[in-house]
C-alpha positions in Angstrom: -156.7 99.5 47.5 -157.6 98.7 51.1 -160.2 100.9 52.9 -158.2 104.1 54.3 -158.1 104.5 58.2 -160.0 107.4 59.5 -157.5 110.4 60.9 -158.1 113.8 62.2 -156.3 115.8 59.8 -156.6 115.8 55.8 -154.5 115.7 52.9 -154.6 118.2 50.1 -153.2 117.5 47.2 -152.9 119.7 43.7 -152.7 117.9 40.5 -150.7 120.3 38.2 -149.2 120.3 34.6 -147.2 123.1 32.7 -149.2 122.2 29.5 -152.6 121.0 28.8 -153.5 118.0 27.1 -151.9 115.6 29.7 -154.9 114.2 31.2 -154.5 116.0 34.2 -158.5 116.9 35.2 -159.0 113.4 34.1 -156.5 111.7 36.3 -158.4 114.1 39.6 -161.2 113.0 38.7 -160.6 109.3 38.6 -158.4 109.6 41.8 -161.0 111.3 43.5 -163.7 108.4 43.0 -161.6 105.9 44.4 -160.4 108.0 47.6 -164.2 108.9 47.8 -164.6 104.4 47.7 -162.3 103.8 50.8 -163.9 106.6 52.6 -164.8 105.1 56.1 -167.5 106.9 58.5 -168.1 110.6 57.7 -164.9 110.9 55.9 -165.4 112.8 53.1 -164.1 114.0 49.5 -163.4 116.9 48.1 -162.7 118.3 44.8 -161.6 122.1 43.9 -161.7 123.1 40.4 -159.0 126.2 40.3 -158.5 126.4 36.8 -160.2 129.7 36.6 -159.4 130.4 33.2 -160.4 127.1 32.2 -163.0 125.2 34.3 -163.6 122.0 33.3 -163.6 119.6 36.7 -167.2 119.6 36.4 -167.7 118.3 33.3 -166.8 115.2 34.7 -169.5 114.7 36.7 -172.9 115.8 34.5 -176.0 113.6 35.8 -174.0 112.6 39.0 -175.2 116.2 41.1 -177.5 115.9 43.9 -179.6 118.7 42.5 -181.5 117.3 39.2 -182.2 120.3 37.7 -179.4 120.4 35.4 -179.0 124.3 33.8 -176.3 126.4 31.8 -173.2 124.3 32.1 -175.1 121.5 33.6 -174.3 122.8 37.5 -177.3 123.4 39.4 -178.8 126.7 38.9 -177.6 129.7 41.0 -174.8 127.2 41.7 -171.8 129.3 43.5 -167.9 128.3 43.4 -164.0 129.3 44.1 -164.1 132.5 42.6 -167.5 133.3 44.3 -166.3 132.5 47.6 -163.2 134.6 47.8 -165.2 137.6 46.2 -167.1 137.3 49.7 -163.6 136.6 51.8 -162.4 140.0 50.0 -165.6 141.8 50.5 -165.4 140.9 54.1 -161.7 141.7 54.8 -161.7 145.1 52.8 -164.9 146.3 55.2 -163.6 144.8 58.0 -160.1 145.6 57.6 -158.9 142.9 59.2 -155.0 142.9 60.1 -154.7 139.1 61.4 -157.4 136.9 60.2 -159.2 134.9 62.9 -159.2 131.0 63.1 -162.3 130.5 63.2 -162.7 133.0 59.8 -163.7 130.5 57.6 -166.7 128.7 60.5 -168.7 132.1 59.7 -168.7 131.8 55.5 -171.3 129.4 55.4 -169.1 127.3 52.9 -171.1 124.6 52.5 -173.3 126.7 49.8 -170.2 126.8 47.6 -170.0 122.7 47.3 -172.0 120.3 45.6 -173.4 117.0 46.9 -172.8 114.1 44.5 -174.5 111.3 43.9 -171.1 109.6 44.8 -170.8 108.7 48.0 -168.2 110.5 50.0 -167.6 112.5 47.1 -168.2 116.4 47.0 -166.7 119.2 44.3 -166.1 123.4 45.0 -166.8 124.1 41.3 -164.9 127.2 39.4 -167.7 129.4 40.1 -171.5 130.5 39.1 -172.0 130.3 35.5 -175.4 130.7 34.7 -175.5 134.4 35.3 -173.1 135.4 32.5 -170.7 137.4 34.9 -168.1 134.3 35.6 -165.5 135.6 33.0 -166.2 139.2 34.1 -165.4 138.0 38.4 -162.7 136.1 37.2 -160.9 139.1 35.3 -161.5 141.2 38.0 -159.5 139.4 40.9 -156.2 140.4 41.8 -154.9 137.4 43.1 -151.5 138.6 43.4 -153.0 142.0 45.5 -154.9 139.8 47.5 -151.8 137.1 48.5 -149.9 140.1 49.6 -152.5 142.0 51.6 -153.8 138.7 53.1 -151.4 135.8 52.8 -153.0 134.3 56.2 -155.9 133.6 54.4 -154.4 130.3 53.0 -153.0 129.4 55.5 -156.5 129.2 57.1 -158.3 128.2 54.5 -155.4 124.8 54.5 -156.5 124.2 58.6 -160.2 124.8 57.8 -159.9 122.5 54.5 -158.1 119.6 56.1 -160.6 119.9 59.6 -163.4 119.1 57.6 -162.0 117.2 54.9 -160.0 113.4 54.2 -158.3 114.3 50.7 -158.6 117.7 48.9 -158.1 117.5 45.7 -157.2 120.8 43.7 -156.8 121.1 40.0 -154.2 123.7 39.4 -153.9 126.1 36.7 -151.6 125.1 33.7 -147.9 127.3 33.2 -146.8 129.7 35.8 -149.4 132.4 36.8 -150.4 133.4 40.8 -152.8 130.9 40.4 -150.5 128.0 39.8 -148.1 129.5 42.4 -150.7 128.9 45.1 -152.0 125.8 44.4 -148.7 124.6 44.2 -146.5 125.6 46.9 -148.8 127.0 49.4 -151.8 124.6 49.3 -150.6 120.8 49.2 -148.7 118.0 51.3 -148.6 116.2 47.8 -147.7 117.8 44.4 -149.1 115.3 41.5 -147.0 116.7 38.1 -148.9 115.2 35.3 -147.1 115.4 31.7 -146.5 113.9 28.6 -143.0 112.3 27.1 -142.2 116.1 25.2 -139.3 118.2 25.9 -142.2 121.1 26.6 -144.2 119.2 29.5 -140.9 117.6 30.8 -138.9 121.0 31.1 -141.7 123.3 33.1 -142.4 120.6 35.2 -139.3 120.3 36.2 -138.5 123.8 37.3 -142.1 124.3 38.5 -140.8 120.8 41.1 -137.9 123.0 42.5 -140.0 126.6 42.4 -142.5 125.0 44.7 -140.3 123.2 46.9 -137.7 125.9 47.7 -140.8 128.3 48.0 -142.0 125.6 50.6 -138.2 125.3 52.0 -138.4 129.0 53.2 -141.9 129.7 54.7 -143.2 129.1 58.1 -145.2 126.3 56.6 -143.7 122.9 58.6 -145.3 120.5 55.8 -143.6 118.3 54.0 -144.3 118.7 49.6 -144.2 115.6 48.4 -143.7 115.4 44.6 -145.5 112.0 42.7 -144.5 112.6 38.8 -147.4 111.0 36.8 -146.2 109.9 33.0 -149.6 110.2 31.0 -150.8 109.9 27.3 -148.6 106.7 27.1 -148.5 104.9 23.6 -148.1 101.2 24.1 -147.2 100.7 20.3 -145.0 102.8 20.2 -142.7 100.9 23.1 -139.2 101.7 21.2 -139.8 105.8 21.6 -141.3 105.5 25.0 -137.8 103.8 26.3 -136.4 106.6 24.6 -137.9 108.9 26.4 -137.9 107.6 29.6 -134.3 106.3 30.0 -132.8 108.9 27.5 -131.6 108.5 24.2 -129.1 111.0 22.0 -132.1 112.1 20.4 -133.8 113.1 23.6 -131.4 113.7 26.0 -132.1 113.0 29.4 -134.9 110.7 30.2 -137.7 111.7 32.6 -137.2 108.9 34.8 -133.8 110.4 35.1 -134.7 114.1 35.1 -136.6 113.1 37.9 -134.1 111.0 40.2 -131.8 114.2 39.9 -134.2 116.8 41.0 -135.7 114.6 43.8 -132.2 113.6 44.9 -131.4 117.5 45.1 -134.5 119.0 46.5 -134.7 116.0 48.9 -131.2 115.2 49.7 -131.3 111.7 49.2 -128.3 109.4 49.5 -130.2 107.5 46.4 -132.7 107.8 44.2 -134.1 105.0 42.0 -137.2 105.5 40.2 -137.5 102.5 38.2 -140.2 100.4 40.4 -142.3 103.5 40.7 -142.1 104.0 36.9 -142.6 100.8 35.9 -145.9 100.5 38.0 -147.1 104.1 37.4 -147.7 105.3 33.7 -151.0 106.1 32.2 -151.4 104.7 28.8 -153.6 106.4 26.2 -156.8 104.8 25.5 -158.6 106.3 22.3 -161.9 105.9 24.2 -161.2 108.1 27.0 -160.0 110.6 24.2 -164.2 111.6 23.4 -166.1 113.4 25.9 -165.6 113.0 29.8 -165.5 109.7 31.0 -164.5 108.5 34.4 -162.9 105.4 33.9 -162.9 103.7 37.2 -166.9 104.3 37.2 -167.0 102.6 33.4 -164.7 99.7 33.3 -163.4 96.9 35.5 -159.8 96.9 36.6 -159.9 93.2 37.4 -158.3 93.9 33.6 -154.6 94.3 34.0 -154.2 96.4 30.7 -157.1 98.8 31.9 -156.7 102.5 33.0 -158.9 101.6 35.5 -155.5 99.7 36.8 -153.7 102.5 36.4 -155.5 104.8 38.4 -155.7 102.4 40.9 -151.9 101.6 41.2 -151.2 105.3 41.3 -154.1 106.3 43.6 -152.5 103.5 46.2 -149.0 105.1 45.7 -150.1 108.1 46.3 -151.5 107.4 49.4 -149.8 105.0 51.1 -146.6 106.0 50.4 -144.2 109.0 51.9 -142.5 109.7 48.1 -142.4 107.6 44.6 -138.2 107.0 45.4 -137.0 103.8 46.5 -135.2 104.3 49.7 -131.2 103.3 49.6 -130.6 99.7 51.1 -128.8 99.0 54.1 -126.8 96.3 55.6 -127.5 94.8 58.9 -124.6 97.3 60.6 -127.0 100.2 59.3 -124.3 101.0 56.5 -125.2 101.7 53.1 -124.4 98.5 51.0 -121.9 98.6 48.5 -123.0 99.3 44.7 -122.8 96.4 42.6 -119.8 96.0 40.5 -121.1 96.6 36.4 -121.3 93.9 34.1 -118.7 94.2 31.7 -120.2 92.7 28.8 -122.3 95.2 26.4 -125.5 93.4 25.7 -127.4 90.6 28.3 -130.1 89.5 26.0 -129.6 87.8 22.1 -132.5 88.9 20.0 -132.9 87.0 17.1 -135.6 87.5 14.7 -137.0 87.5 11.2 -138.2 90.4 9.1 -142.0 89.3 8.8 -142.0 89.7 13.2 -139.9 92.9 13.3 -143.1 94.5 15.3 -143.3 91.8 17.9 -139.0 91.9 18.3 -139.1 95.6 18.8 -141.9 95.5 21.6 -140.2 92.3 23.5 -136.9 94.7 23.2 -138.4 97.7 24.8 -140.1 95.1 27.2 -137.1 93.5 28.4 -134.8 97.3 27.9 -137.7 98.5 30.7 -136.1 96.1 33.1 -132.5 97.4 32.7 -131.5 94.6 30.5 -129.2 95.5 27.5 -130.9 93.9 24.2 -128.9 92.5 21.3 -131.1 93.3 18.3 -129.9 90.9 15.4 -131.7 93.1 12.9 -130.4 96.4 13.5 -126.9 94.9 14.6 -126.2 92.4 11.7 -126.1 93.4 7.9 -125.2 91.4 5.1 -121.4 91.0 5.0 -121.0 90.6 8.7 -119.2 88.0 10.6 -122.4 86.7 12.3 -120.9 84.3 14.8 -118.1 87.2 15.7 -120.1 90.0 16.0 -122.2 88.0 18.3 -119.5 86.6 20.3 -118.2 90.2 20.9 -121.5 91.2 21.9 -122.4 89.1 24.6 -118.9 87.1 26.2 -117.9 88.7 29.3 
């Protein structure tokens, strides 16, 4: 990924999944180190863990604090956070009963105090909150987030200008389901939405809707940003090649594919002339690794991704996709008049590929026909298609002349 070019304005972007178990803190954290490696100048990184209920950002990054003196959750003692910094916003508004909330509101918080310095350059994280007093669960509990958005809306709205002043990239790791929480780090925090899920009918389905709940919430405030959706496919089992097509293009088993879920909400929410996910998807996919599935480990920091099987890889394709480019669609082709070029006309034929094979390399046939069905090619599988009885040379004549 090439360095990024300094600019005077941030990007904050949540990372958000309906479920847990995607990978989703993971896939922050990994993003995050490489942004924080491109950093040019004073450009710097941040991390916000807003999974109240379940902090975990910080996890990632034991022995990598500034501060050595590791204590109860391995944060640096006395070490403040989120929820600790908008008990003091609240405190201040409620005694100063503030009716519009000054620009500059967030220059007198001293927030500095509520970040830690890693030993990763560029890199810096706003943790959940203090833990080593035993009274996170009980300031957690306590907040009203929902009071608080409708007495002080404005406060996010500065808190977005003051983030993006002093940062490059924000990176916020959202709450799971639908809650206030999730609401806010989703449609009134980010330019970029990063939906992380899984190939299941649960993580597809509440991503989905959570895509067009954010947007049309976006759609009708007097925020001007864009919210740019990147979906990220994680957890992805390479054996299993056969089920992943499945899920991804559709199957009557599955119904709908993501890939295809996807092109029809982004086409709707976006109004796009077209919509073809297929590059994107093919390039951007976490596979599961059964080493990353033990303890946190930041996989750009631990392996090479010189390796093109590597999740270092991955993260790198999708970190340069999601930064480089204005949305995961591929834009509609034009002729040279500016006209949208005529769709091809469909092959009539059924299948474009013969597959033939013996029984003792059925493994090997199934992965090279989920390989080659990736790339929109229709695969004639002479095991599944023939039996014993069958007019071999007519079947396959049927199959594959035009």
């Amino acid at each position: 990924m090439n360095k990024a070019k300094k600019s005077t304005t941030g990007e904050i972007i949540t990372f958000y999944s309906y479920k847990g178990g995607t990978g989703r803190t993971m896939a922050l954290a990994n993003v995050a180190c490489l942004l924080a490696q491109t950093a040019v100048d004073q450009e710097r990184i941040l991390m916000i863990d807003w999974d109240l209920e379940a902090p975990g950002l910080h996890q990632y990054f034991c022995g990598k604090f500034s501060d050595a003196k590791d204590k109860s959750e391995n944060l640096p003692e006395g070490q403040l956070g989120l929820i600790d910094l908008f008990c003091e916003i609240m405190a201040r508004l409620d005694k100063e009963i503030l009716d519009d909330i000054p620009d500059n509101f967030f220059d007198t918080l001293n927030f500095e105090q509520y970040l830690i310095d890693l030993k990763i350059d560029s890199l810096m994280l706003l943790p959940a909150g203090r833990f080593d007093d035993g009274l996170y669960s009980s300031r957690v509990n306590a907040f009203d987030w929902d009071v608080f958005f409708n007495n002080y809306q404005s406060v996010f709205s500065q808190f977005v200008k003051y983030l993006r002043k002093k940062f490059k990239f924000v990176l916020i790791d959202s709450r799971t389901g639908y809650t206030d929480i999730s609401g806010i780090c989703t449609s009134l925090m980010p330019e970029k939405l990063v939906v992380v899920f899984t190939p299941n009918r649960q993580s597809l389905t509440g991503v989905v809707e959570l895509v067009r709940d954010a947007t049309d919430y976006r759609k009708q405030s007097d925020d001007l940003r864009p919210l740019i959706v990147f979906p990220l496919a994680s957890r992805i089992e390479n054996a299993e090649r056969e089920l992943h097509e499945e899920w991804r293009f559709g199957s009557q088993h599955t119904g709908a594919g993501y890939q295809h879920q996807f092109e029809l909400v982004f086409t709707d929410i976006y109004k796009l002339l077209d919509c073809d996910l297929t590059t994107y998807f093919d390039e951007v996919q976490l596979q599961y690794v059964p080493r990353y599935a033990f303890g946190e480990e930041i996989a750009v920091l631990s392996e090479s991704s010189d390796e093109r099987l590597s999740l270092a890889r991955s993260f790198e394709t999708f970190t340069k996709n999601l930064v480089e480019n204005d949305g995961p669609w591929k834009k509609s082709k034009k002729s040279d008049n500016g006209m949208l070029e005529k769709p091809r006309k469909t092959s009539t034929k059924k299948y474009d590929v013969f597959l033939s094979y013996s029984y003792t390399d059925i493994d090997e046939a199934k992965i090279l026909g989920a390989f080659l069905r990736q790339k929109r090619l229709k695969v004639f599988l002479s095991g599944k298609a023939l039996t014993v009885g069958n007019n071999w040379e007519a079947k396959v004549k049927q199959a594959l002349v035009v």
